[in-house]
C-alpha positions as CSV (number, residue, x, y, z in Angstrom):
1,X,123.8,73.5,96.3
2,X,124.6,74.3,100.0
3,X,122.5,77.6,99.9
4,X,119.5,75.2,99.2
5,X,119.8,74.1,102.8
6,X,119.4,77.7,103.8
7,X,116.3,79.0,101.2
8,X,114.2,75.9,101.4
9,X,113.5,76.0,104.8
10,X,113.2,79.9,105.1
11,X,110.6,79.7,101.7
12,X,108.5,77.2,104.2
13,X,108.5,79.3,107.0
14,X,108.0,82.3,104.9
15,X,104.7,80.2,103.3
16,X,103.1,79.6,106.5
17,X,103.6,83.0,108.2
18,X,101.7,84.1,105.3
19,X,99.1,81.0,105.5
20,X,98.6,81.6,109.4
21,X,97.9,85.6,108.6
22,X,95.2,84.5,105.8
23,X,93.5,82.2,108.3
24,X,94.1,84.9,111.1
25,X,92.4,87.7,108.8
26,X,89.5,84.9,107.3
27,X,88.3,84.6,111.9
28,X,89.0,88.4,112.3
29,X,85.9,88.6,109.6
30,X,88.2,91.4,107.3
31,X,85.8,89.7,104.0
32,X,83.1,89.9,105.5
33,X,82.0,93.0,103.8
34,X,83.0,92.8,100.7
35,X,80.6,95.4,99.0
36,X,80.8,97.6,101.6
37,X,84.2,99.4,100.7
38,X,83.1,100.0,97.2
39,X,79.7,101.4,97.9
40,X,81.2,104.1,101.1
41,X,83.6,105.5,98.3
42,X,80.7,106.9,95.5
43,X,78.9,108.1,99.4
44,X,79.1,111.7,99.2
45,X,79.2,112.5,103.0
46,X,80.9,116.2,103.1
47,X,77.8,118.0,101.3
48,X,75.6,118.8,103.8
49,X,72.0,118.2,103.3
50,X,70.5,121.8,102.4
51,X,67.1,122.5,103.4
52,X,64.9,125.2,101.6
């Protein structure tokens, strides 16, 4: 029951170094762009654009 004292506190500070990184990324504007990723992978950008 004594290791409670221990994990309780550590599963806090665990959940809110993970809510201030959330918030951190939400400012930093990482989902801002959320089609972007998606649409730059079918992008075919190493063929060359061949002219007759």
């Amino acid at each position: 029951m004594t290791i409670l004292i221990i994990l309780v506190p550590i599963a806090l500070l665990l959940g809110f170094v993970g809510l201030v990184a959330f918030v951190w990324s939400l400012k930093a504007g990482q989902y801002d762009d959320m089609d972007g990723a998606s649409v730059r992978v079918l992008m075919d950008d190493d063929v060359e654009d061949r002219k007759p």
